[in-house]
C-alpha positions in Angstrom: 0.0 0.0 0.0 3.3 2.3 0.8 4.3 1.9 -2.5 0.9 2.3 -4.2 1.0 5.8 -1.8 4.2 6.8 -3.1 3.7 6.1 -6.7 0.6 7.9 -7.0 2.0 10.8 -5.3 4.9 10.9 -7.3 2.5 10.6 -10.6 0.6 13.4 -9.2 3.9 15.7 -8.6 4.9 14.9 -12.0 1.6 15.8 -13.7 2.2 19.4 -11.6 5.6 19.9 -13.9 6.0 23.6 -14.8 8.8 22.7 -16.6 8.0 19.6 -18.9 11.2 18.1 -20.8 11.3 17.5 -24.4 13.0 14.9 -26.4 16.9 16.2 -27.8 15.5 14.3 -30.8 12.7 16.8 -31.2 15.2 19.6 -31.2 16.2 21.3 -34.3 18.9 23.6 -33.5 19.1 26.8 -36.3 22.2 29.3 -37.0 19.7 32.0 -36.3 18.8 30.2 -33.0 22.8 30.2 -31.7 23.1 33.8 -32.7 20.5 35.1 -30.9 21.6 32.9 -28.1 25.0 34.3 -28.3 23.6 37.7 -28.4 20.9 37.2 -25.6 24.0 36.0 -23.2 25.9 38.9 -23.7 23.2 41.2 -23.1 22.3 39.1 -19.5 26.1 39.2 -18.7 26.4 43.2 -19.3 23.2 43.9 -17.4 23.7 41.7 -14.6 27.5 43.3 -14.7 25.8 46.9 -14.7 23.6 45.9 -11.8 26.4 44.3 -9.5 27.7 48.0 -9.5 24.0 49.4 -9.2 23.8 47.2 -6.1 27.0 47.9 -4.0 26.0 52.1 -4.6 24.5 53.9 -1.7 22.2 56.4 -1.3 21.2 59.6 1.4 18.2 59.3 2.8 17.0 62.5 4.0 14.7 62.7 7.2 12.9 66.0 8.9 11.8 66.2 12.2 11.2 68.8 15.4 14.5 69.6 17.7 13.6 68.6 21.1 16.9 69.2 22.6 17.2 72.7 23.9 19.7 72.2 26.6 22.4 70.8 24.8 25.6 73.5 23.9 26.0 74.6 20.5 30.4 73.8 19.8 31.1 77.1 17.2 34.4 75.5 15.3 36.6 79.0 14.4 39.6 79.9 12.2 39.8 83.4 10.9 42.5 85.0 9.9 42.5 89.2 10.0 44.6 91.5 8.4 45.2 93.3 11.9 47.7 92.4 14.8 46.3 90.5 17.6 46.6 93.0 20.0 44.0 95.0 18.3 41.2 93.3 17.5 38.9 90.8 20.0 36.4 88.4 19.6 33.7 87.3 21.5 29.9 85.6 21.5 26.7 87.9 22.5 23.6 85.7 22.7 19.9 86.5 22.4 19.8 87.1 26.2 22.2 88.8 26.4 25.1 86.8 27.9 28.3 87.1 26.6 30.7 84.2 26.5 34.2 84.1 26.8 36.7 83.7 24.4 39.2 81.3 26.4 38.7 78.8 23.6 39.8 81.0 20.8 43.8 81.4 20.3 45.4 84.6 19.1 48.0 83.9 16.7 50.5 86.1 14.8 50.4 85.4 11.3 51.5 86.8 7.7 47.9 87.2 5.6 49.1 86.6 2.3 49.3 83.1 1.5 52.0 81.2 0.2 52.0 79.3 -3.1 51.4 76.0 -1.2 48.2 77.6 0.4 47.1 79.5 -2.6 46.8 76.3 -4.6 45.4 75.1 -1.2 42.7 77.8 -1.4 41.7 78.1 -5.1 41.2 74.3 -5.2 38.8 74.7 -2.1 37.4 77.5 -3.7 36.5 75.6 -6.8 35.0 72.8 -5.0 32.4 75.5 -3.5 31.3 76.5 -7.1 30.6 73.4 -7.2 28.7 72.7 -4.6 26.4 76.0 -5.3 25.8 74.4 -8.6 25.5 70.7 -8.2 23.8 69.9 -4.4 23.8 66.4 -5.5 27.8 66.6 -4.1 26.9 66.7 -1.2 26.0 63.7 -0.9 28.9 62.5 -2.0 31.1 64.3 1.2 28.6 62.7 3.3 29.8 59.0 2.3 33.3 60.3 1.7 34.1 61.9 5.4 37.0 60.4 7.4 38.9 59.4 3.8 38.6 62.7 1.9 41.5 65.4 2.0 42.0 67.4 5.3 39.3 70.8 5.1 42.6 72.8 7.1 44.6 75.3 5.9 47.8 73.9 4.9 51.4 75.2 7.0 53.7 77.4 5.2 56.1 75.7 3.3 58.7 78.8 3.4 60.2 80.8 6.3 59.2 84.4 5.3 61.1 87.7 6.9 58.2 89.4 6.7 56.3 91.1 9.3 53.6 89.2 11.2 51.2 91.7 10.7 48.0 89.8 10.8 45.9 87.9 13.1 44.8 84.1 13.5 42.2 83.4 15.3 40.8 79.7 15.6 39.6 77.3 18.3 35.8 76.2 19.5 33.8 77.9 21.7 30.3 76.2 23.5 27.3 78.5 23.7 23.5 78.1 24.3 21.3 77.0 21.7 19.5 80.3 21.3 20.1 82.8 18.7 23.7 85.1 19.4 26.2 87.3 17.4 29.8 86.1 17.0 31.8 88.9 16.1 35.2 90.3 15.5 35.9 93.9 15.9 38.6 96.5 17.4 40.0 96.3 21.0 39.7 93.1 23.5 36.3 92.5 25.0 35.3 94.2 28.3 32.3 92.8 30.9 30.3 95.6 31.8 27.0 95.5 33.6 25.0 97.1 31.0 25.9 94.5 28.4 29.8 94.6 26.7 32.2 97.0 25.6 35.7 96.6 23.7 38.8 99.1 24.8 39.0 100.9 20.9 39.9 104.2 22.0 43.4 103.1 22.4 43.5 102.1 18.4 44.0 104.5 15.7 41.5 104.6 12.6 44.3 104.6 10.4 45.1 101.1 11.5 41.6 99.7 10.7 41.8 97.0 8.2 39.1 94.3 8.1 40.0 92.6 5.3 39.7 88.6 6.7 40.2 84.6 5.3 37.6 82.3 6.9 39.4 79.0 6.4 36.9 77.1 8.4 33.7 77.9 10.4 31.3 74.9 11.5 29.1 74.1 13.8 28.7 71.0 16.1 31.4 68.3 15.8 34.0 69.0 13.8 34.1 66.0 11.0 37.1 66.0 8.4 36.1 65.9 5.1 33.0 68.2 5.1 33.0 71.4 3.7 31.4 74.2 5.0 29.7 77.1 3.0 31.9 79.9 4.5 35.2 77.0 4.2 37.7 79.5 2.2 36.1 83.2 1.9 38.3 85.8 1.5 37.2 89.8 2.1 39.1 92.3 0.9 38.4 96.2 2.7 38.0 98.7 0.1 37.7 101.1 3.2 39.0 101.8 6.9 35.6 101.7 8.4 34.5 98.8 7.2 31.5 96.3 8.5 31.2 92.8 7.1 27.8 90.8 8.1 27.4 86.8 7.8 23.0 86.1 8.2 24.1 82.1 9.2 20.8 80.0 9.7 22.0 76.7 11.4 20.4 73.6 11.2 20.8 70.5 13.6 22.0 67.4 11.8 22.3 63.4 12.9 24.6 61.8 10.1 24.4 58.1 10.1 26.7 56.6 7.4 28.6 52.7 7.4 31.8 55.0 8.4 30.6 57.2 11.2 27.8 58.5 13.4 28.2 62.1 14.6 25.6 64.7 15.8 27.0 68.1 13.6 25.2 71.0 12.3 24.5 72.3 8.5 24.1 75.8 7.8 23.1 78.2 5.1 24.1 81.9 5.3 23.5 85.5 3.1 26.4 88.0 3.2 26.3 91.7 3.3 29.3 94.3 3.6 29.0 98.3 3.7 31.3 101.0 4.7 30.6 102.7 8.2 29.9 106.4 7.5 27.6 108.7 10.0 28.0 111.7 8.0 26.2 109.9 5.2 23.6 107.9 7.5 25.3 104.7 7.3 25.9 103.8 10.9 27.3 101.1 13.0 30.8 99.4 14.1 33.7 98.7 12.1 34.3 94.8 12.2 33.3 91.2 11.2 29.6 89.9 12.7 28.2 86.6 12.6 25.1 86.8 13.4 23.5 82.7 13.4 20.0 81.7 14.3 18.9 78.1 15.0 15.8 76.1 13.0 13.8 74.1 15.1 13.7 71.1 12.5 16.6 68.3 12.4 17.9 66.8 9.8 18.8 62.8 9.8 20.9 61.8 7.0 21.2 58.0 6.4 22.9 56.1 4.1 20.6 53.1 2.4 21.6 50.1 0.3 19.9 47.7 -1.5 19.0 44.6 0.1 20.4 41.5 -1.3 16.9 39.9 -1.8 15.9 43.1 -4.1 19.0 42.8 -6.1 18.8 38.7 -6.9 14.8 39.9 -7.8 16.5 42.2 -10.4 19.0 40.2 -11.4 16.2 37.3 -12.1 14.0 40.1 -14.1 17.0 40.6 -16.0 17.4 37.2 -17.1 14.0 36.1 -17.8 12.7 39.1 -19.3 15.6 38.5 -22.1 15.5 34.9 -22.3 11.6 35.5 -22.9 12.3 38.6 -25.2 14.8 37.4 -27.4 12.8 34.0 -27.9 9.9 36.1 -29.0 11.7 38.2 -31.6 13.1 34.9 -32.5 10.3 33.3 -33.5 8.3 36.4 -34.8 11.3 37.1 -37.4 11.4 33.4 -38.1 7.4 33.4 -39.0 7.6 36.5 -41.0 10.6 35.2 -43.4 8.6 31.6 -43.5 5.4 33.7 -44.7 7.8 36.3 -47.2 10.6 33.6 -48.2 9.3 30.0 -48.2 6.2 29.8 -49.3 6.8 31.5 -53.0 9.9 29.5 -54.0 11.0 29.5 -57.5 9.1 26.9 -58.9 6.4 26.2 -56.8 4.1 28.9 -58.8 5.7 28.5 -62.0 3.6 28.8 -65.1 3.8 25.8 -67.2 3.9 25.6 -70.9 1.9 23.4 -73.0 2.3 22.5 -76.6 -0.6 21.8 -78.9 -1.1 19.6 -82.0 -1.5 22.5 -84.7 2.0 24.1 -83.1 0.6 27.1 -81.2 1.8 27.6 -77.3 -0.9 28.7 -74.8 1.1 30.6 -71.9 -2.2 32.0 -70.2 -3.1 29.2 -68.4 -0.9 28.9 -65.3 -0.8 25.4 -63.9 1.0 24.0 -61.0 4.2 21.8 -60.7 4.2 18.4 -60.2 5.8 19.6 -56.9 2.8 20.9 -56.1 0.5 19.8 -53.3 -3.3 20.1 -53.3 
């Protein structure tokens, strides 16, 4: 009885065959057939090659949601240089209520402004990258999967030992403030605390030695992640005037980067520029200096990098193959039917007119009769 079972089952399973196998005597293999074959093979291979690559790319995927932390620091990454010695100018962090944060992060450093040829290169190949950037936002992307591996965002040191004067000022470190709106900002004489808000000592500096003219080679927000490049990453301002006032309208924006390299909580930021010259007489009032004024947005960012599953790409890579396999055999046999219905069935011969002789000599062609080869 088993076996009865077990044959019947296995005669039903076979009667359930998809895939029913025919005779190699039954197959008529063609020249046509083995070139389209040959052709159909290549064309899985190249696709299939195509989407390998297709599957080991990544992707940014881009999520928005509300800030909830509001009692976190913000880190404010600096390095500015100034065209004035460090004993003239100060810098300093005024928030939205009014507290003023010191400066104990930021280092004063004598420095020559012009650049050497090292750090010129250096700076017109950063500078390039950012025309980029304004004009292709896809690249973006692409720093976000490059970071830890790309080239170092920092100015370069001198390569040479100049005997010039060190006539300009380098300022750069971090500094932590609140999470509210403030004004960073770099102007004449060292900040002062004073109880009605601050002051800087400028009456000891002449006018004469006014010169705002400033490099920002970096300015980020949040952790500081090499590789990323930063909107404001290589401007260089140039006073046309003593009494000169540059403004930076930065609007910061709080973003989670999660890539297969690294995880880090940093900060993106877009910003609008505005520069005048200070003169009362004419109604343009204010204070000689560089001012950074940021806000925060109360959305965040999460940037993720995706990748296909493995699943999706062997669906593709089976879509591939049939839908060729299928496609090719189609064309094959359409072509094949059209040159039977063109080709085969008007032979030479098989319609051709026969003559017939008669007894008084004449030849009647009009008649057309078939072959002998003919079938009815």
């Amino acid at each position: 009885m088993r076996r009865l079972y077990r044959k019947k089952a296995l005669n039903l399973v076979k009667e359930l065959d998809a895939f029913p196998k025919v005779p190699e005597s039954y197959v008529e293999t063609t020249a046509t057939g083995g070139t389209v074959s040959i052709i159909a093979f290549f064309a899985m291979a190249l696709l299939a090659f195509f989407e390998f690559f297709v599957y080991r790319e990544t992707w940014m995927r881009y999520q928005y949601e509300v800030d909830k932390d509001f009692s976190s620091k913000l880190r404010i990454n600096i390095d500015i240089t100034v065209a004035m010695r460090c004993q003239h100018v100060g810098a300093d962090v005024l928030d939205l209520a009014e507290t003023m944060v010191a400066s104990d992060g930021l280092e004063y450093e004598p420095v020559i402004f012009e650049l050497s040829p090292q750090q010129r290169l250096w700076h017109r190949t950063l500078l390039l990258i950012q025309d980029r950037l304004r004009e292709e936002h896809s690249l973006q992307d692409v720093l976000f999967k490059t970071v830890l591996k790309g080239s170092p965002t920092a100015l370069p040191p001198r390569e040479d030992n100049p005997t010039q004067p060190l006539s300009a000022c380098r300022i750069h470190g971090h500094l932590y403030v609140n999470k509210v709106a403030g004004n960073f900002h770099i102007t004449v004489g060292k900040a002062i605390p004073h109880p009605r808000g601050h002051a800087h000592l400028a009456a000891l500096v002449s006018h004469e030695t006014y010169n705002f003219s400033h490099r920002i080679d970096h300015l980020s927000f949040g952790e500081e992640i090499p590789g990323i490049i930063n909107p404001l990453d290589g401007t260089e301002k140039v006073c046309t005037d003593h009494n000169q006032m540059f403004q930076y309208f930065i609007t910061i924006v709080p973003t989670k980067l999660h890539t297969y390299k690294i995880n880090a909580d940093t900060h993106q930021y877009s910003v609008t520029e505005r520069e005048r010259v200070i003169n009362h007489a004419a109604g343009s009032h204010g204070v000689s200096g560089i001012f950074m004024k940021y806000d925060i947005s109360s959305l965040m960012v999460t940037v993720t990098e995706q990748h296909m599953p493995f699943w999706q790409f062997l669906v593709r890579l089976c879509g591939i193959i049939g839908g060729i396999f299928s496609t090719t055999g189609m064309l094959h046999g359409l072509v094949g039917f059209c040159v039977d219905i063109v080709c085969c069935r008007f032979k030479l011969g098989v319609y051709k007119p026969k003559e017939m002789s008669f007894p008084d000599g004449q030849e009647n062609n009009h008649t057309p009769l078939l072959s002998e080869n003919s079938t009815h």
